[in-house]
C-alpha positions in Angstrom: 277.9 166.7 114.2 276.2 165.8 117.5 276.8 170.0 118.5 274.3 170.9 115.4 270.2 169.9 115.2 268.6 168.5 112.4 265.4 168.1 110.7 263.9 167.1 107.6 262.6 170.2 105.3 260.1 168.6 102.9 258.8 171.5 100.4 259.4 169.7 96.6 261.8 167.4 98.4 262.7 166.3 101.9 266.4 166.4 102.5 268.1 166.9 105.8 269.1 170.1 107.4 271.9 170.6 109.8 271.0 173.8 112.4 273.7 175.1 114.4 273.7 178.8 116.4 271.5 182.2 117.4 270.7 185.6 115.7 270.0 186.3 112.0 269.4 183.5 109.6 272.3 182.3 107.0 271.6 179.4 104.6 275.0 177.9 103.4 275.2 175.3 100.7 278.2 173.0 100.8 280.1 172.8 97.6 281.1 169.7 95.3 282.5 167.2 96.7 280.2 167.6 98.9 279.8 168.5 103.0 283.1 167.6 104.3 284.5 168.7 107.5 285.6 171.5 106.2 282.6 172.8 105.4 280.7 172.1 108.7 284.1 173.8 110.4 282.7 177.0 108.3 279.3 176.5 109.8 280.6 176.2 113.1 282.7 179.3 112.8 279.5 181.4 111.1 277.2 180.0 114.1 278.9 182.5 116.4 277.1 184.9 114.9 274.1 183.8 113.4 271.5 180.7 112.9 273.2 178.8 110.3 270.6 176.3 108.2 273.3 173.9 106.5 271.4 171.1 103.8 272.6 167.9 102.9 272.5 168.4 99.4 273.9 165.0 98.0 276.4 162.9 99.7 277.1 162.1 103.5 277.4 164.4 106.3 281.1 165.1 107.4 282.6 162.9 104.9 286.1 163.9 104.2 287.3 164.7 100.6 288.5 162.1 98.3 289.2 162.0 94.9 286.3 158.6 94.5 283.7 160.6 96.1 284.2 163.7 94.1 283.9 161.4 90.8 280.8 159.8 92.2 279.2 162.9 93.3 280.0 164.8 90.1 278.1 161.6 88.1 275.4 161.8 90.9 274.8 165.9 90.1 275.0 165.3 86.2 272.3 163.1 85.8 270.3 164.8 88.3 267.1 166.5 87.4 267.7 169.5 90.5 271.1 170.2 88.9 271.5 172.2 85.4 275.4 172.0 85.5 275.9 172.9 81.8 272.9 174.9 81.2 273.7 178.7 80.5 270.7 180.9 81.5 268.7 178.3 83.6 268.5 178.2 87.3 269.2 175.0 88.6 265.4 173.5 90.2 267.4 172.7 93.4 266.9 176.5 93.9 262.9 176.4 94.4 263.5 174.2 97.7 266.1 176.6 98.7 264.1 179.4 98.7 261.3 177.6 100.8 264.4 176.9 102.8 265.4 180.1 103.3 261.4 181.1 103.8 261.4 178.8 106.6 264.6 180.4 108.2 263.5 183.6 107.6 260.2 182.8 110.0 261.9 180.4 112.6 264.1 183.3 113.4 261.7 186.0 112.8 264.2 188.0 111.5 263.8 190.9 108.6 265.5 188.6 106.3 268.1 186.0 105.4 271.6 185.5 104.3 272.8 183.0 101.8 276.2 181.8 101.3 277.0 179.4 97.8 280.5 177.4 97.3 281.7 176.3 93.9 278.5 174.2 92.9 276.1 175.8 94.8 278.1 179.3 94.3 275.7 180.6 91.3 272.8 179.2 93.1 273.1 182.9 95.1 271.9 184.9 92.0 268.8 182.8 91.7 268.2 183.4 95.4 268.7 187.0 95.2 265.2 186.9 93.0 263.7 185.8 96.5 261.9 188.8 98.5 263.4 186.6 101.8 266.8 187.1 101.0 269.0 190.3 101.7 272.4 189.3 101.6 274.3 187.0 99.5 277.9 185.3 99.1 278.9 183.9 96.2 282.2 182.1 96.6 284.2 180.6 93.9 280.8 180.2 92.0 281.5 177.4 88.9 278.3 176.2 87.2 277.9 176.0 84.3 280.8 174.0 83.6 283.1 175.7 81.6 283.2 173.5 78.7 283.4 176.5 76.3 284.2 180.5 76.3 280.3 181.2 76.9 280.0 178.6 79.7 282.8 180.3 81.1 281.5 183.4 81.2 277.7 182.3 81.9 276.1 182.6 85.7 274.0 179.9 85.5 270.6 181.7 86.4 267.5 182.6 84.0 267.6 185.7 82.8 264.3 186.2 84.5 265.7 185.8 88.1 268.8 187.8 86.8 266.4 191.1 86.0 264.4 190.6 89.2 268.0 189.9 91.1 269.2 193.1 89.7 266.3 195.5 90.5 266.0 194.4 94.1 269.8 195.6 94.4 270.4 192.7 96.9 274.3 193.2 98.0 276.3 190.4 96.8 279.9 189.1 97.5 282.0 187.3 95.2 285.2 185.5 96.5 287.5 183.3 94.5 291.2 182.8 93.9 293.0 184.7 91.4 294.3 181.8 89.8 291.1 179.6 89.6 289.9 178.0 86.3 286.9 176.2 87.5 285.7 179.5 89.2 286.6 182.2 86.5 288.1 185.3 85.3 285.7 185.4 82.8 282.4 184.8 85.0 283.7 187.7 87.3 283.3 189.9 84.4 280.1 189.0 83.8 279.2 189.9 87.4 280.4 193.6 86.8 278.6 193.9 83.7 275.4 192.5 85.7 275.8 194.4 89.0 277.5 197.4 88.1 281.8 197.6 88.3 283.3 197.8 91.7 284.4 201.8 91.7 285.9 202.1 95.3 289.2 199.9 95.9 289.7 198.9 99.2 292.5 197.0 98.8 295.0 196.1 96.1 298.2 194.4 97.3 299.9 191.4 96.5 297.8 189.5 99.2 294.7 190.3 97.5 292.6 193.0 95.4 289.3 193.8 97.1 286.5 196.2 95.6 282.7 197.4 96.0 280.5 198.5 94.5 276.6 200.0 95.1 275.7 196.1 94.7 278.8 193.9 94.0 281.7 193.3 95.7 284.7 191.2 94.9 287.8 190.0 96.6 289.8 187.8 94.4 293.2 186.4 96.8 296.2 186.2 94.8 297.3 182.9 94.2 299.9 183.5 91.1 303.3 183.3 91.2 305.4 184.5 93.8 302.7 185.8 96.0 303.7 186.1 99.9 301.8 183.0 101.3 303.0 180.4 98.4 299.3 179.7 97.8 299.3 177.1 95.3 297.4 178.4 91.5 295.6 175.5 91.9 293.4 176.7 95.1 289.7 176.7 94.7 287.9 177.1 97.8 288.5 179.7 99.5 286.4 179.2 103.0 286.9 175.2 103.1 289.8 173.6 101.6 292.0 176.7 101.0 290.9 178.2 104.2 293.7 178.6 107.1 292.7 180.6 110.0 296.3 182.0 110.2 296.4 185.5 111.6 297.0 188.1 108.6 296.5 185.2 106.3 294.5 186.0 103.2 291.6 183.9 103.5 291.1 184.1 107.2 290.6 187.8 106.7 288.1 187.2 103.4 286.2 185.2 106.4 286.1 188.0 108.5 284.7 190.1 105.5 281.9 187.8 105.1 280.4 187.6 108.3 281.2 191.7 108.5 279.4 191.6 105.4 276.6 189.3 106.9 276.5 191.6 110.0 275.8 194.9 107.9 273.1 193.5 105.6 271.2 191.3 108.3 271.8 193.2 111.5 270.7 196.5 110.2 267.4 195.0 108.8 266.2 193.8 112.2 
């Protein structure tokens, strides 16, 4: 990673911080198993576009996935005190050093505002962030916690219903991505998102690719990855920017890609 900078970002905590790019800000939190290359490819392809702030949030830098590190880093979160992975209507205290975070980015950029992008873990982290008067866009893509141990975990976002309310009334635009297939990121907890935000009324899409829709705050695409669907996606894929991602032209995800930083582009760009 010697084409990114880094620094240290104290606030409750110091952890590392990988910097990469020019223009708005855009904090993006690597995903369980942790930041593999994958991931650090997504911040390399967002930094054409904007100042991307990418913390090391447990684990190793650029570590590739394996099945030992995603056991130890799932042990690692569970006992953690910064991570609520089965707690309902609590935001995780890793949040509160993210927002100083995005603070921070926010004033190093001098920019109107910033944009936050969550994966898996980290995906639900965005609706505590959305509370935050710094933040003015958000991406929340295949968001997981809590783990869905029951039918209510399933269907819970992970945040205090205090940040939810505040969330809600600042009408901060949020994207939700996931595979249509996906039981770690559910069905269940995209219907809670409608009944939060507000349903999607205008379809943009509906195909056997993908069903995309927006609404005045929420909006979902949702690739389809069930049987027989045109790019053999397997029902098994979970992230859609990292590990599921292909940057084949017409492919699904490399155009949900280009709807995020589209997405970015409208919320950031238009606040400068």
């Amino acid at each position: 990673m010697r084409d990114f900078t880094q620094f240290y970002f104290p606030s409750s905590s110091k952890r590392l911080v990988y910097k990469k790019g020019e223009g708005p800000a855009v904090v993006l939190m690597h995903e369980l198993p942790g930041m593999i290359p994958e991931c650090v490819d997504l911040a390399r392809r967002l930094a054409k576009n904007f100042t991307v702030y990418l913390p090391l949030l447990f684990g190793e830098a650029s570590q590739p996935f394996s099945p030992l590190k995603m056991i130890q880093h799932t042990a690692q979160i569970c006992i953690s005190h910064e991570f609520y992975c089965l707690a309902k209507n609590k935001s995780s205290p890793i949040t509160d050093w993210l927002k100083q975070l995005c603070k921070y980015a926010k004033q190093e950029c001098s920019c109107q505002g910033v944009g936050v992008i969550g994966m898996c873990l980290t995906g639900g982290f965005v609706f505590s962030l959305m509370a935050d008067e710094n933040v003015l866009a958000s991406v929340a893509s295949q968001p997981s916690l809590p783990f869905g141990i029951t039918s209510e975990h399933k269907a819970a976002l992970g945040v205090s219903p205090e940040e939810l309310e505040v969330a809600k009334d600042r009408q901060i635009p949020v994207l939700a991505l996931r595979f249509s297939q996906d039981k770690i990121s559910s069905a269940e907890k995209f219907k809670t998102l409608r009944e939060t935000f507000g349903e999607e009324t205008e379809v943009l899409e509906k195909s056997s690719r993908l069903c995309w829709k927006r609404g005045s705050i929420l909006e979902t695409i949702e690739i389809n990855s069930g049987a027989n669907n045109p790019y053999k996606i397997s029902p098994k894929s979970h992230a859609v920017l990292t590990l599921g991602f292909s940057n084949e032209p017409g492919y699904p995800t490399n155009e949900v890609f280009e709807r995020v930083v589209a997405f970015l582009e409208e919320n950031l760009r238009n606040n400068e």
